[in-house]
C-alpha positions in Angstrom: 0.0 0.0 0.0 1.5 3.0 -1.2 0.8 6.3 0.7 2.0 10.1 0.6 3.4 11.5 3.7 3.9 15.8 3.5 6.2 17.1 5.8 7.3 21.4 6.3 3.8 23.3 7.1 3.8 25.5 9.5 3.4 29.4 11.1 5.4 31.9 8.5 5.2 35.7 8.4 4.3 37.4 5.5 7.3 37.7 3.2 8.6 34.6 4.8 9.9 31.2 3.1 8.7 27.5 3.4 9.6 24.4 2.1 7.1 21.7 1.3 8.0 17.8 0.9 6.0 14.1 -0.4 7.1 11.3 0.1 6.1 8.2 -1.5 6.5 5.0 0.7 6.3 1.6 -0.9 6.5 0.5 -4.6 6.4 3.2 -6.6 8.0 3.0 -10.2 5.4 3.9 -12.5 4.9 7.7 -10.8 4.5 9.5 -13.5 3.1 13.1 -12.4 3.0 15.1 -9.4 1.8 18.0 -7.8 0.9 20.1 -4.9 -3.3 21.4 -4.4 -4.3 23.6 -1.4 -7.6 24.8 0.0 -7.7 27.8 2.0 -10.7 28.9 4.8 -13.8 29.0 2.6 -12.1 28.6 -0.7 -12.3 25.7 -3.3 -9.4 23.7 -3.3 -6.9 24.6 -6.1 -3.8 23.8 -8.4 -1.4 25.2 -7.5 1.4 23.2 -9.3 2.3 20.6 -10.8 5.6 18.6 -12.5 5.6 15.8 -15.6 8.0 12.8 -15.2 9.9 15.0 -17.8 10.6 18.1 -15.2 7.8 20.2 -17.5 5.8 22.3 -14.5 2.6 24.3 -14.2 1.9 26.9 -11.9 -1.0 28.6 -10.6 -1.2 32.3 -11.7 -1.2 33.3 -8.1 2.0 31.5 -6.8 4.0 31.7 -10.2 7.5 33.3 -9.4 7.2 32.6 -6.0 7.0 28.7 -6.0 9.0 26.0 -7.6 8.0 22.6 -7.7 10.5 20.1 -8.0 10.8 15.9 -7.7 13.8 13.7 -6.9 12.7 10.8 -8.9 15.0 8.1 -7.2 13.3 9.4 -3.5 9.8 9.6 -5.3 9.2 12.9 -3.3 8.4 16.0 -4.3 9.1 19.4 -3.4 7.2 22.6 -2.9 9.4 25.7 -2.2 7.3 28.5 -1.3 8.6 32.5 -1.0 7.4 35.6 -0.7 4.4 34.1 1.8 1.2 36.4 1.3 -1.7 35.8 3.7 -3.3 35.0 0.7 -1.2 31.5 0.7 -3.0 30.6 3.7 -4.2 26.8 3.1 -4.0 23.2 3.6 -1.3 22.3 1.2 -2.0 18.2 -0.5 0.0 16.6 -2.5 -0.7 14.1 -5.1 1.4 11.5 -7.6 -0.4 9.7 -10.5 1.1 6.8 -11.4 0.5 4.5 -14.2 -0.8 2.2 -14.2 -2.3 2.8 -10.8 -4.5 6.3 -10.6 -3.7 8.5 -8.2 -2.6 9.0 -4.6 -3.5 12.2 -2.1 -1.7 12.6 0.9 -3.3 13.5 4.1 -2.4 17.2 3.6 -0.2 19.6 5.8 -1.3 23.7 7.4 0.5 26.6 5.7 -0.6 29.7 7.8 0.9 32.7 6.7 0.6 35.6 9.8 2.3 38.1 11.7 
């Protein structure tokens, strides 16, 4: 059984920096995508990147030049580095892999609060 553990929420000010990790225990080979969602209080949960097994991204409008998303394919985890923190970024931050064959995989999710 192949799950998703997140790891690097937490409290940041505005302005500040986090990192974001997803791990992939278990057999997990045919990962081809992944990506990071997040739903913030009272919001519909959104894209807000995502990377091919080729390194091509996709970023949300709203986060684009202030997050990367990267993978270490030989770890099957995959990395969110967040900057510039706006209140606005505010949200439970999910991360999901699709692998094929296989579907997809959705981890349990991890609190980005952005305050002073």
């Amino acid at each position: 059984q192949v799950q998703l553990v997140e790891s690097g929420g937490g409290l940041v000010q505005p302005g500040g920096s986090l990192r974001l990790s997803c791990a992939a225990s278990g057999s997990n080979s045919n990962v081809i995508n992944m990506g990071w969602y997040r739903q913030g209080p009272g919001k519909k949960r959104e894209l807000v990147a995502r990377i091919t097994s080729g390194g091509n991204t996709d970023y949300s409008n709203s986060v684009k030049g202030r997050f990367t998303i990267s993978r270490d394919n030989a770890k099957t985890t995959v990395y969110l580095q967040m900057n510039s923190l706006q209140s606005e970024d505010t949200a439970v931050y999910c991360c999901t892999m699709t692998r094929f064959p296989g579907g997809d995989l959705w981890g349990q999710g991890t609190q980005v609060i952005v305050s002073s």
